[in-house]
mmJSON file of the N, C-alpha and C atoms, coordinates in Angstrom:
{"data_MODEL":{"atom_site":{
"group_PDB":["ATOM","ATOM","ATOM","ATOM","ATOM","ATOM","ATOM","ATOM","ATOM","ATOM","ATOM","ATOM","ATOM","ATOM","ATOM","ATOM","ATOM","ATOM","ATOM","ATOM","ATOM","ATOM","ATOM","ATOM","ATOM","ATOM","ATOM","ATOM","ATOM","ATOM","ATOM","ATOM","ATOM","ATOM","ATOM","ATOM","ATOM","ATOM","ATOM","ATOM","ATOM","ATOM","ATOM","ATOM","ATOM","ATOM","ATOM","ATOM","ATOM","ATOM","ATOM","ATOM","ATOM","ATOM","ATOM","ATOM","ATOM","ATOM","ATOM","ATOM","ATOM","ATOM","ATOM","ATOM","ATOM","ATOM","ATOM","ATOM","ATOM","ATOM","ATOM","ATOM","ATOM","ATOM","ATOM","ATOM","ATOM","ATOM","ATOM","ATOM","ATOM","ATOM","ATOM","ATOM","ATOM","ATOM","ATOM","ATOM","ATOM","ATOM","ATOM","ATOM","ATOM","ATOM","ATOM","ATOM","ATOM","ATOM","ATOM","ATOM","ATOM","ATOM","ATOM","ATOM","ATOM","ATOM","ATOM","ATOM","ATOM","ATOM","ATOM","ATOM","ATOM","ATOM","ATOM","ATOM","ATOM","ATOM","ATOM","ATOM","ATOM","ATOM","ATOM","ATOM","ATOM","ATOM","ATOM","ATOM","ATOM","ATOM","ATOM","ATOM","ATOM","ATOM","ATOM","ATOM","ATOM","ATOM","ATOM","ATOM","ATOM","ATOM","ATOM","ATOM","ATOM","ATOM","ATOM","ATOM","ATOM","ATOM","ATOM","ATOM","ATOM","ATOM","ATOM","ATOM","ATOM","ATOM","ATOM","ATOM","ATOM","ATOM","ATOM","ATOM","ATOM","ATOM","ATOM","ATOM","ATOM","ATOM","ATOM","ATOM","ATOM","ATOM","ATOM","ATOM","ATOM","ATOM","ATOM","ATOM","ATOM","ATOM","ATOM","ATOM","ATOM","ATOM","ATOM","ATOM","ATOM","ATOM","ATOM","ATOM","ATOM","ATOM","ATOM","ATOM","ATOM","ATOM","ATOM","ATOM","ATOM","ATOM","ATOM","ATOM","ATOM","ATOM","ATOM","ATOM","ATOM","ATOM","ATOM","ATOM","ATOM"],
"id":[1,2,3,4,5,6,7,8,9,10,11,12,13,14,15,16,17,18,19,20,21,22,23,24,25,26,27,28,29,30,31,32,33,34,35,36,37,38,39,40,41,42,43,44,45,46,47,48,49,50,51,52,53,54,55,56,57,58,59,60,61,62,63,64,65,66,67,68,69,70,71,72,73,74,75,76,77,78,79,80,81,82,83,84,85,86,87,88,89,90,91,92,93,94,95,96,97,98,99,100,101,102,103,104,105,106,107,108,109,110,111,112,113,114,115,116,117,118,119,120,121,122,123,124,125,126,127,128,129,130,131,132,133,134,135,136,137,138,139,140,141,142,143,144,145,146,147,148,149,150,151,152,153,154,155,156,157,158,159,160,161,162,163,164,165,166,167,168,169,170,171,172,173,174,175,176,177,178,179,180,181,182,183,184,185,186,187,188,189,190,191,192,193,194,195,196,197,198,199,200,201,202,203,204,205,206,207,208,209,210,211,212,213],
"type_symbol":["N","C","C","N","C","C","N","C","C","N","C","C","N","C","C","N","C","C","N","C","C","N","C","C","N","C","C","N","C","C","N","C","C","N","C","C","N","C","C","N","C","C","N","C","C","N","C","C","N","C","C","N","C","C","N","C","C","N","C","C","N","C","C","N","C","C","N","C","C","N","C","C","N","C","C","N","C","C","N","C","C","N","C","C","N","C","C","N","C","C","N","C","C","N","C","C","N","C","C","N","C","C","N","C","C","N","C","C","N","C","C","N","C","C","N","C","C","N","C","C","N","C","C","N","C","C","N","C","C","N","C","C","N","C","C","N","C","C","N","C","C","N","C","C","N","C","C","N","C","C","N","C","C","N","C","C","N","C","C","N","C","C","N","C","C","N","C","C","N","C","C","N","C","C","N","C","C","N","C","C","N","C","C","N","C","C","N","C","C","N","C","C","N","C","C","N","C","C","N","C","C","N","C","C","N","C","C","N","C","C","N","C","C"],
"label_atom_id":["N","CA","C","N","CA","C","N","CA","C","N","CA","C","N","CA","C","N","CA","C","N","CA","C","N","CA","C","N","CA","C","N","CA","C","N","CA","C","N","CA","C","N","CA","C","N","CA","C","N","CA","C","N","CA","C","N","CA","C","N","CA","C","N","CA","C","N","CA","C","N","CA","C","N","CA","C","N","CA","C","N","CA","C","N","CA","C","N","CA","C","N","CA","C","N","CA","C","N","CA","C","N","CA","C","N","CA","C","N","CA","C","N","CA","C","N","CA","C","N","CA","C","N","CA","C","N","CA","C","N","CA","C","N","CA","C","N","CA","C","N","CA","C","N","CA","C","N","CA","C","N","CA","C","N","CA","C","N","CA","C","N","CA","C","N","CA","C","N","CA","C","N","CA","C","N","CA","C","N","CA","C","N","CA","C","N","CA","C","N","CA","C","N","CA","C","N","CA","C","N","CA","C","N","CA","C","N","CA","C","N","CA","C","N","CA","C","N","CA","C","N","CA","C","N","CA","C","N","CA","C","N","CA","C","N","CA","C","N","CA","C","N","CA","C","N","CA","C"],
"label_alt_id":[null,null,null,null,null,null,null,null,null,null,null,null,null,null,null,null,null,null,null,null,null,null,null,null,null,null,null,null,null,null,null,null,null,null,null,null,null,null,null,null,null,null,null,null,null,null,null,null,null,null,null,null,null,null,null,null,null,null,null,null,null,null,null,null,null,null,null,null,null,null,null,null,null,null,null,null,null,null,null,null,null,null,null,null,null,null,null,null,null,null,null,null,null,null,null,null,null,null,null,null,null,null,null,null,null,null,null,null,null,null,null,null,null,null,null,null,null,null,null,null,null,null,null,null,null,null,null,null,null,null,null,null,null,null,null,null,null,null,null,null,null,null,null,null,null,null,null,null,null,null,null,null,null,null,null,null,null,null,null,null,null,null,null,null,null,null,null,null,null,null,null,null,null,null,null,null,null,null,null,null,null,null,null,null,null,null,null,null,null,null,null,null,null,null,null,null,null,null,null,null,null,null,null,null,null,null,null,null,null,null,null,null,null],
"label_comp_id":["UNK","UNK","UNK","UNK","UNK","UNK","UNK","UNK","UNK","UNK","UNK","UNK","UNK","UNK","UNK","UNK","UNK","UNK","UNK","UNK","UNK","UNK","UNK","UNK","UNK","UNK","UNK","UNK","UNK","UNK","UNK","UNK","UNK","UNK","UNK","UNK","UNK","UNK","UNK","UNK","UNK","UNK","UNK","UNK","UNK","UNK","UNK","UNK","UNK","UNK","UNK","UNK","UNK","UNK","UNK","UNK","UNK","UNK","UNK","UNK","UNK","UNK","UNK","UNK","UNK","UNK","UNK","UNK","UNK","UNK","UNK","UNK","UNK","UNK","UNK","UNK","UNK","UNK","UNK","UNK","UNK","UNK","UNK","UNK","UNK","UNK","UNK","UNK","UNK","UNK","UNK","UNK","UNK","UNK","UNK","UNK","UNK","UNK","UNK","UNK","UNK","UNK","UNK","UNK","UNK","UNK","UNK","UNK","UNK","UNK","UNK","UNK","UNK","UNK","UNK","UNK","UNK","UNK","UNK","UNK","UNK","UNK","UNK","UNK","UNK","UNK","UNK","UNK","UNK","UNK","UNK","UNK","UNK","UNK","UNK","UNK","UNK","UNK","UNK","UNK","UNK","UNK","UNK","UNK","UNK","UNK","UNK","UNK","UNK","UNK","UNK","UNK","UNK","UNK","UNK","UNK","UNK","UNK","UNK","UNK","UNK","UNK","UNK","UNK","UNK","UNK","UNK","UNK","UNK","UNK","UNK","UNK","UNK","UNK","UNK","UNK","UNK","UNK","UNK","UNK","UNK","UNK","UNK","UNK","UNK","UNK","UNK","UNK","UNK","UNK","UNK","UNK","UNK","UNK","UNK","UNK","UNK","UNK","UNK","UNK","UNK","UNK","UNK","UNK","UNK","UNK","UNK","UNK","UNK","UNK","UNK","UNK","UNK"],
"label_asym_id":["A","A","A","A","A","A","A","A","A","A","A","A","A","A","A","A","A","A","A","A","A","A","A","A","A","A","A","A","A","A","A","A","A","A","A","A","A","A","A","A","A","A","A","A","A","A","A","A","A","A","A","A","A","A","A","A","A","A","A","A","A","A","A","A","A","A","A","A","A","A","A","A","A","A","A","A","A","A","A","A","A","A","A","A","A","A","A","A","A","A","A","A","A","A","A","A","A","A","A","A","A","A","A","A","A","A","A","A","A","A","A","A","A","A","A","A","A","A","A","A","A","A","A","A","A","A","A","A","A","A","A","A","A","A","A","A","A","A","A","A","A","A","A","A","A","A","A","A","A","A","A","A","A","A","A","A","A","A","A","A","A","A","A","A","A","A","A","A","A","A","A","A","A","A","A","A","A","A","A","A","A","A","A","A","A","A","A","A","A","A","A","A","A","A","A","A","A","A","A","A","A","A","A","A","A","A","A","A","A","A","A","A","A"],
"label_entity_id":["1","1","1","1","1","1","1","1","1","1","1","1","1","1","1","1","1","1","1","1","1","1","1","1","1","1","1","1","1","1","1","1","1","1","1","1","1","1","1","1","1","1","1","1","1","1","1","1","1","1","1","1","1","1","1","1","1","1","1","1","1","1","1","1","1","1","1","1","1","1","1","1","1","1","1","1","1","1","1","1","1","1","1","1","1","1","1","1","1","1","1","1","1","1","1","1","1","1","1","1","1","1","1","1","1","1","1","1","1","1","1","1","1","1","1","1","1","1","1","1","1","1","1","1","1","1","1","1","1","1","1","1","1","1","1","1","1","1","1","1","1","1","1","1","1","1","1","1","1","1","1","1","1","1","1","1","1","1","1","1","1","1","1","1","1","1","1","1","1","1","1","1","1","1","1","1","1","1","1","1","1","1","1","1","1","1","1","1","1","1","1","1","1","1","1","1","1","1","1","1","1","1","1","1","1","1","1","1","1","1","1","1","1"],
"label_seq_id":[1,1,1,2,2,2,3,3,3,4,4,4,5,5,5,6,6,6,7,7,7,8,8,8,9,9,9,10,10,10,11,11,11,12,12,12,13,13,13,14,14,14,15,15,15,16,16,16,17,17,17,18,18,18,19,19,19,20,20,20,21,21,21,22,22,22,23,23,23,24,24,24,25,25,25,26,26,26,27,27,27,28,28,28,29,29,29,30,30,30,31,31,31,32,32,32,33,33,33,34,34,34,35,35,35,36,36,36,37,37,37,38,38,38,39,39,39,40,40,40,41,41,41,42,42,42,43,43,43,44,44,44,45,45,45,46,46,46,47,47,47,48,48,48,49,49,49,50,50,50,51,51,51,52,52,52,53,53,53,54,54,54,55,55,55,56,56,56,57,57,57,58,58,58,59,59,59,60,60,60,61,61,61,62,62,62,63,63,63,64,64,64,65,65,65,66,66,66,67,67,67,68,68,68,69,69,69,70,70,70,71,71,71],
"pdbx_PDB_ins_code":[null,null,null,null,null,null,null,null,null,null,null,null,null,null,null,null,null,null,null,null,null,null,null,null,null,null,null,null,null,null,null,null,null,null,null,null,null,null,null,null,null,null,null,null,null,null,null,null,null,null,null,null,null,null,null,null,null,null,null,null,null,null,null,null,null,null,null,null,null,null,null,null,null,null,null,null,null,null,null,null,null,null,null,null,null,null,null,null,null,null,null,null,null,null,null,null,null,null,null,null,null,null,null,null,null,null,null,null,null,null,null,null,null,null,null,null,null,null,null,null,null,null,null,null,null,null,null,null,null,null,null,null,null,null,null,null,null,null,null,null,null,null,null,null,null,null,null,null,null,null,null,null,null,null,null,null,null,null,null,null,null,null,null,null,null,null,null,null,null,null,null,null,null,null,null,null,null,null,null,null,null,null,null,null,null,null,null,null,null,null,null,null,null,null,null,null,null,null,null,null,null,null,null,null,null,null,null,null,null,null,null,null,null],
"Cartn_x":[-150.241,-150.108,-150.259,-151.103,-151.273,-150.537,-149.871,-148.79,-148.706,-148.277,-148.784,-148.597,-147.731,-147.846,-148.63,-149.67,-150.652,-151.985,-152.239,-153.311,-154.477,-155.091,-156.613,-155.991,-156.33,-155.842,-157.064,-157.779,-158.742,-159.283,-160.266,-159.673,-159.838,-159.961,-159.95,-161.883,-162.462,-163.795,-164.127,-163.855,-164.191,-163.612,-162.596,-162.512,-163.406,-163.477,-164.861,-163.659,-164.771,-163.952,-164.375,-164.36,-165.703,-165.027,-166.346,-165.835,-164.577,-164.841,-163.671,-162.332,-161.889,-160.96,-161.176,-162.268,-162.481,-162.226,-161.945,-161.862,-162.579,-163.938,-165.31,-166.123,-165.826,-166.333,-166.134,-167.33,-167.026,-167.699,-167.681,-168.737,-169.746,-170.416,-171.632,-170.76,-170.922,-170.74,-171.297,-171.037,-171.551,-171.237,-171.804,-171.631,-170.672,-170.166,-168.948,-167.792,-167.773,-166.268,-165.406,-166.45,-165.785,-166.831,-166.232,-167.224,-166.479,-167.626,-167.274,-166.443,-165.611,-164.85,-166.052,-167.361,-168.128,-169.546,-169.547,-170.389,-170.715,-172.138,-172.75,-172.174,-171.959,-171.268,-171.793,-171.238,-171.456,-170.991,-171.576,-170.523,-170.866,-169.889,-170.17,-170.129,-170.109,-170.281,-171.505,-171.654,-172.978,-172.255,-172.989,-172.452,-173.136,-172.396,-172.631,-174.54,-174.826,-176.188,-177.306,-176.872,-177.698,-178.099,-177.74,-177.972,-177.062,-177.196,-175.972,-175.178,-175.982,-175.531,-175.388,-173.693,-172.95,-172.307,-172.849,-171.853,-170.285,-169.458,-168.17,-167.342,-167.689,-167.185,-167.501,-168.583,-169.766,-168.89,-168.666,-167.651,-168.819,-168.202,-168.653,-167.669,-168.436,-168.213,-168.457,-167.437,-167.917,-167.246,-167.837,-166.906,-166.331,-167.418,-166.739,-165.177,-165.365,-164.278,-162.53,-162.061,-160.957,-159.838,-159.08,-158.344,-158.015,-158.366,-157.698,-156.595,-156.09,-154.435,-154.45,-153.553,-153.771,-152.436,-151.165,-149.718,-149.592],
"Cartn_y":[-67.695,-69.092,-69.953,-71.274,-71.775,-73.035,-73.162,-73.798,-74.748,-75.701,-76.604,-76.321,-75.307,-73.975,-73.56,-73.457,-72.371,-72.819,-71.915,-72.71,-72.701,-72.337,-73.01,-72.795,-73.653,-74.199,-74.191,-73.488,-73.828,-74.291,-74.707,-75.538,-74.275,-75.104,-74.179,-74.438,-73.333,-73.676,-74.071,-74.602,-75.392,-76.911,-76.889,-78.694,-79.163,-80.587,-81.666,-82.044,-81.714,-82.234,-83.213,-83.382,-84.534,-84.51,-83.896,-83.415,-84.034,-85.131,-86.518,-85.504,-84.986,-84.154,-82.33,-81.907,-80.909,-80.376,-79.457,-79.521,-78.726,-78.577,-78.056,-79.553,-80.418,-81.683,-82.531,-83.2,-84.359,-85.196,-86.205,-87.437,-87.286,-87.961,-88.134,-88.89,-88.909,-89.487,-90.801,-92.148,-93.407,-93.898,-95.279,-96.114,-96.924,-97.022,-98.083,-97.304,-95.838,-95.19,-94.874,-95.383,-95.066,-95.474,-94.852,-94.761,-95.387,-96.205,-95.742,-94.827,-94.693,-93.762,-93.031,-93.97,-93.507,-92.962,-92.881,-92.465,-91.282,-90.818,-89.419,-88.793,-87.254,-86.346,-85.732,-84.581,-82.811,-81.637,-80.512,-79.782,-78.737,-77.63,-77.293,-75.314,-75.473,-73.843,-74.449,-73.428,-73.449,-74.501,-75.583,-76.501,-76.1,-76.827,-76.447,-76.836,-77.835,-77.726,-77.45,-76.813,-76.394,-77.474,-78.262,-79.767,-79.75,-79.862,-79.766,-81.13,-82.592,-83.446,-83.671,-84.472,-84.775,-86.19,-86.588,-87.549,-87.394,-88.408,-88.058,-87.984,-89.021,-89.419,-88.676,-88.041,-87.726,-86.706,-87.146,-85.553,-84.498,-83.567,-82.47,-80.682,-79.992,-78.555,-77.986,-76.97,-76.248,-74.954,-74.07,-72.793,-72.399,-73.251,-73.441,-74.28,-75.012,-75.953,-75.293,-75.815,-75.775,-77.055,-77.277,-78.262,-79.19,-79.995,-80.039,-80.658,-79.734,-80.345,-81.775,-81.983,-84.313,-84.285,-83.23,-83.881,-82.986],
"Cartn_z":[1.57,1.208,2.449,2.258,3.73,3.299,4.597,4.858,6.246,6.81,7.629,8.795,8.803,10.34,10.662,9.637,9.865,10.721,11.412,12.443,12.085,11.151,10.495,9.185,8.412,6.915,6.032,5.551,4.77,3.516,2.806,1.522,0.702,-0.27,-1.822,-2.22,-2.583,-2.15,-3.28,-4.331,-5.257,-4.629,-3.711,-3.619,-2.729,-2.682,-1.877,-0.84,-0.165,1.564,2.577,3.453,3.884,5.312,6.325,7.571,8.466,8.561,9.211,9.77,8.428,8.584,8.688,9.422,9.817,11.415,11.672,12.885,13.676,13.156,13.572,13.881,13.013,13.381,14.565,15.313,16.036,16.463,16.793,16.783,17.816,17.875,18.508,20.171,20.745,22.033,21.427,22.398,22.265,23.281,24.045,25.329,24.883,23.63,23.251,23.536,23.367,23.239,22.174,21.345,19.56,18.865,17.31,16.757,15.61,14.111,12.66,12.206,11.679,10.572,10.019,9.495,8.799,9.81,11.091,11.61,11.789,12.193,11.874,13.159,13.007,14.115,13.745,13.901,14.617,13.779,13.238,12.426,14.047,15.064,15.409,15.181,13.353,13.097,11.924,11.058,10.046,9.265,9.027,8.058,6.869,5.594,4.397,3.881,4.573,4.266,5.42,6.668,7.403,8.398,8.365,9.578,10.451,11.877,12.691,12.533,12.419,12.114,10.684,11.202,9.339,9.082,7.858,7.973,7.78,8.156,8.793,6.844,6.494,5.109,3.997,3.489,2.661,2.276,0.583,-0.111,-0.191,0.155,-0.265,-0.217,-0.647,-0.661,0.632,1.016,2.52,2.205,2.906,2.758,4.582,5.113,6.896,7.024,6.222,6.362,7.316,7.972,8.15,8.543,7.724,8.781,9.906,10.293,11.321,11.828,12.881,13.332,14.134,12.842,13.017,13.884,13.814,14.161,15.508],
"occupancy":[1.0,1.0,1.0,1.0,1.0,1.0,1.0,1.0,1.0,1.0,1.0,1.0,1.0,1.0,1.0,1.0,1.0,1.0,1.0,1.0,1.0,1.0,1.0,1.0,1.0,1.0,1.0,1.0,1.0,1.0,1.0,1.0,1.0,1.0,1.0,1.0,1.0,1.0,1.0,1.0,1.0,1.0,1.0,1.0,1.0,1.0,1.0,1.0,1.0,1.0,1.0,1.0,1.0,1.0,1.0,1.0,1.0,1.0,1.0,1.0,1.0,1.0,1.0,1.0,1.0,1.0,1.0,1.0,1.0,1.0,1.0,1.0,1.0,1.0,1.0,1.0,1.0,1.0,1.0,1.0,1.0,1.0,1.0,1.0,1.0,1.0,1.0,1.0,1.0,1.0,1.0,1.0,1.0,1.0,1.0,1.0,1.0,1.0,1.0,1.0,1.0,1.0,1.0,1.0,1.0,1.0,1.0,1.0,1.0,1.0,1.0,1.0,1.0,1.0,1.0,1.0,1.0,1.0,1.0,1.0,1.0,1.0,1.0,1.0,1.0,1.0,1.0,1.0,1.0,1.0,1.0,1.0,1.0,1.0,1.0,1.0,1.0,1.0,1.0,1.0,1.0,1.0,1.0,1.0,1.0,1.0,1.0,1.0,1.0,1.0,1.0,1.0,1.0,1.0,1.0,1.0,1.0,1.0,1.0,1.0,1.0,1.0,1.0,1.0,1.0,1.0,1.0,1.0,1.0,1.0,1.0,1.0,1.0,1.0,1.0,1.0,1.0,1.0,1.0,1.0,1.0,1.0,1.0,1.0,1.0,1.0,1.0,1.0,1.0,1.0,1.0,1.0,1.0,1.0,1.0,1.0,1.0,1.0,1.0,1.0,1.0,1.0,1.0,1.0,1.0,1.0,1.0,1.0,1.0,1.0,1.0,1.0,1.0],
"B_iso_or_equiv":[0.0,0.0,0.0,0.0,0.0,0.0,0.0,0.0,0.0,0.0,0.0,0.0,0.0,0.0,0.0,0.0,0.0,0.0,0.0,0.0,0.0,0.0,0.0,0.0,0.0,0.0,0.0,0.0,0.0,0.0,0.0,0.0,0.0,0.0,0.0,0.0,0.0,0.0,0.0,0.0,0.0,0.0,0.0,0.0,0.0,0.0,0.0,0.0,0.0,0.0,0.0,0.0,0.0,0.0,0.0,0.0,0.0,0.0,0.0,0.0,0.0,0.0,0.0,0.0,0.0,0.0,0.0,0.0,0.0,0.0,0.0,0.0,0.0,0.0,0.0,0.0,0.0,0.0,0.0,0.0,0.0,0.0,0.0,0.0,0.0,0.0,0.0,0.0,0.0,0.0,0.0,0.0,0.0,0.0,0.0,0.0,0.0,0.0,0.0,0.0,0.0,0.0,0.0,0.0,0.0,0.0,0.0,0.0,0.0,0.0,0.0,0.0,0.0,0.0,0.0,0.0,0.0,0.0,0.0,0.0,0.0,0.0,0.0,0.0,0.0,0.0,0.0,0.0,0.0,0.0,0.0,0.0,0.0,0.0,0.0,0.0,0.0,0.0,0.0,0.0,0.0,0.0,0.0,0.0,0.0,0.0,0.0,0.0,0.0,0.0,0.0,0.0,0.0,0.0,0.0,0.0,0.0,0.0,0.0,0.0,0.0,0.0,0.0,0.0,0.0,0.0,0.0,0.0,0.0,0.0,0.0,0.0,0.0,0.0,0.0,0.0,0.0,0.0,0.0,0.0,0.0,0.0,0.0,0.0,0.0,0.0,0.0,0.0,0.0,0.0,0.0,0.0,0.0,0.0,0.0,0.0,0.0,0.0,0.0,0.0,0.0,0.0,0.0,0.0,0.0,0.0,0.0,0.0,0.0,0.0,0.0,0.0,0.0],
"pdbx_formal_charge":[null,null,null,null,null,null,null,null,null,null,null,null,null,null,null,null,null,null,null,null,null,null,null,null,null,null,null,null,null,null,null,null,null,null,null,null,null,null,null,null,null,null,null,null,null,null,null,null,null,null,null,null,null,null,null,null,null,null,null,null,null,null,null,null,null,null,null,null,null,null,null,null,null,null,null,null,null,null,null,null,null,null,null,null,null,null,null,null,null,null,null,null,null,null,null,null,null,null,null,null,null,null,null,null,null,null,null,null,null,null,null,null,null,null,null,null,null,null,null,null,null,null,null,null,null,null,null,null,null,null,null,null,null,null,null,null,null,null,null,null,null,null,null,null,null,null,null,null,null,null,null,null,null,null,null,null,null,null,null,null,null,null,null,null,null,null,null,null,null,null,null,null,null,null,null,null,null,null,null,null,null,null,null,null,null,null,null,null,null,null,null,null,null,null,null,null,null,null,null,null,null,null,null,null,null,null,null,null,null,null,null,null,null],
"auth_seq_id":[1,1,1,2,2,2,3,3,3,4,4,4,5,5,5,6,6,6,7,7,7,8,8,8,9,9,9,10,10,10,11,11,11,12,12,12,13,13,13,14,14,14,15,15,15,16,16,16,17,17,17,18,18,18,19,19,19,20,20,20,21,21,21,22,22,22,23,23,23,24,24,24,25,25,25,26,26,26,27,27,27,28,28,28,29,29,29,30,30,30,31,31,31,32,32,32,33,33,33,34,34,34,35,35,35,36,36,36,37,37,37,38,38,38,39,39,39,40,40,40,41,41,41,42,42,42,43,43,43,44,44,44,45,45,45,46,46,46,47,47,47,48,48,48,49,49,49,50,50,50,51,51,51,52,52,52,53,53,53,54,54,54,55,55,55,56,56,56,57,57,57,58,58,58,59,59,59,60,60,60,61,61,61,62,62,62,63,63,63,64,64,64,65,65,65,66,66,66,67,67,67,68,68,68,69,69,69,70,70,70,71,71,71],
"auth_comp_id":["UNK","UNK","UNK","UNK","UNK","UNK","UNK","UNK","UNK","UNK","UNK","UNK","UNK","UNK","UNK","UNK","UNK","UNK","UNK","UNK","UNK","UNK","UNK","UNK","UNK","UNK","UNK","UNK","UNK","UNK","UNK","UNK","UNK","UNK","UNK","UNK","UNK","UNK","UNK","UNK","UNK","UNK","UNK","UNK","UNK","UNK","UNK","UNK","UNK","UNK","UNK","UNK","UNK","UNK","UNK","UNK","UNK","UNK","UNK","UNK","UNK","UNK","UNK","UNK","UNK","UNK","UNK","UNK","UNK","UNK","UNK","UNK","UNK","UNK","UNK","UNK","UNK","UNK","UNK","UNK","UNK","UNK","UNK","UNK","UNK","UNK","UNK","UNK","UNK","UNK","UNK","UNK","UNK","UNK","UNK","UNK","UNK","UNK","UNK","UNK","UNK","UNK","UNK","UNK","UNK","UNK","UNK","UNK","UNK","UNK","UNK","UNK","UNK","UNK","UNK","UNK","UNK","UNK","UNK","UNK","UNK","UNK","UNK","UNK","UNK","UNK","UNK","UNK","UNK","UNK","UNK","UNK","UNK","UNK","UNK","UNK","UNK","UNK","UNK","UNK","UNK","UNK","UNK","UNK","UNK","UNK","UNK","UNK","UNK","UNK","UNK","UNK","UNK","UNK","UNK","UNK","UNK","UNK","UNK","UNK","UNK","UNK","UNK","UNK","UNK","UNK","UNK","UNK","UNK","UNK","UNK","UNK","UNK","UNK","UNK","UNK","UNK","UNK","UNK","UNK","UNK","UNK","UNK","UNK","UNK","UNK","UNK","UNK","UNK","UNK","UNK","UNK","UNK","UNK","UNK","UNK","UNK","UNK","UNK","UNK","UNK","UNK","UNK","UNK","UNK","UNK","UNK","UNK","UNK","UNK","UNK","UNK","UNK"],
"auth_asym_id":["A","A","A","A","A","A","A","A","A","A","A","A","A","A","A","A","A","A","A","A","A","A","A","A","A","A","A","A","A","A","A","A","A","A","A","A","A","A","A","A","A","A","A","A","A","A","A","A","A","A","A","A","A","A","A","A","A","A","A","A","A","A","A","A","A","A","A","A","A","A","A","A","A","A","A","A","A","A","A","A","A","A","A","A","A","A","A","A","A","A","A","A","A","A","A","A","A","A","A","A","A","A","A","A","A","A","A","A","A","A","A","A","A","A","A","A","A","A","A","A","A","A","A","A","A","A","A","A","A","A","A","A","A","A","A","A","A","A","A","A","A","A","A","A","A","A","A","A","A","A","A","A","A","A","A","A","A","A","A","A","A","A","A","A","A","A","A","A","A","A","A","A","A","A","A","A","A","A","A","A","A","A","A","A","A","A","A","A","A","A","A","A","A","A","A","A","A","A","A","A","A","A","A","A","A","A","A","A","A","A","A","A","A"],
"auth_atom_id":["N","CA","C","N","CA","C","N","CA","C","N","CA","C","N","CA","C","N","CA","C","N","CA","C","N","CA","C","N","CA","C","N","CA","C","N","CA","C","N","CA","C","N","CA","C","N","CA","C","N","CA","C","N","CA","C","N","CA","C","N","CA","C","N","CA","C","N","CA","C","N","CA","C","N","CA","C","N","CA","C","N","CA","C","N","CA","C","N","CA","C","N","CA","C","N","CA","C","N","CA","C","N","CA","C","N","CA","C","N","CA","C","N","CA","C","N","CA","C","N","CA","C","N","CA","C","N","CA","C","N","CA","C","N","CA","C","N","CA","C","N","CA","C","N","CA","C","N","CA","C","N","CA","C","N","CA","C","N","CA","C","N","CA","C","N","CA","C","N","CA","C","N","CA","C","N","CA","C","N","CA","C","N","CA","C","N","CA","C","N","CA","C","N","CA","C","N","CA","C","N","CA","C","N","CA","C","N","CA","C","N","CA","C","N","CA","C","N","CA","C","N","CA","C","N","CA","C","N","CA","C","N","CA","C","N","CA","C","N","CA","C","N","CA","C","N","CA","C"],
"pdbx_PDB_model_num":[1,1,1,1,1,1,1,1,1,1,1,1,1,1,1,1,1,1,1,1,1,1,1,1,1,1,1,1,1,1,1,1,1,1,1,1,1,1,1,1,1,1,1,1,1,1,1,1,1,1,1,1,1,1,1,1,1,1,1,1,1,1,1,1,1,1,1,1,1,1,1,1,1,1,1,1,1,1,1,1,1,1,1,1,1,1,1,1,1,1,1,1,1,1,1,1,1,1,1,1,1,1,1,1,1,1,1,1,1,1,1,1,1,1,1,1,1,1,1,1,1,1,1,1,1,1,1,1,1,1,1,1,1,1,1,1,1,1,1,1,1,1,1,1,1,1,1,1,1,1,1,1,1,1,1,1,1,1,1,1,1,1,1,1,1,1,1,1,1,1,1,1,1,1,1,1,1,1,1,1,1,1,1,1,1,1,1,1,1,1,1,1,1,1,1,1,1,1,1,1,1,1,1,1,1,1,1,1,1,1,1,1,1]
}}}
């Protein structure tokens, strides 16, 4: 049972996830220092459709997916 101890948390592979909250994900570098909520990043294992770039928001299905530790 995964539980909020647990150090990769993965979903349930029928639920839609949307990288933002992945922790394979991460943004693109920028000269501002931040980015959109909704801006395009990085999956950095096999993303679910084969593009290294993802959008951050965009529901979808992953079977890479894991968690990531927000606290």
């Amino acid at each position: 049972m995964n539980n909020k101890s647990d150090k990769k948390v993965k979903s349930d592979p029928g639920e839609l996830i949307h990288c933002a909250t992945c922790s394979y994900f991460s943004y693109f570098d920028n000269n501002d220092g931040h980015n959109s909520p909704n801006a395009l990043g990085k999956c950095d294992v096999k993303s679910w459709d084969g593009n290294r770039g993802q959008w951050a928001m965009f529901h979808h299905h992953c079977k890479n997916f894991v968690k990531a530790n927000t606290g």
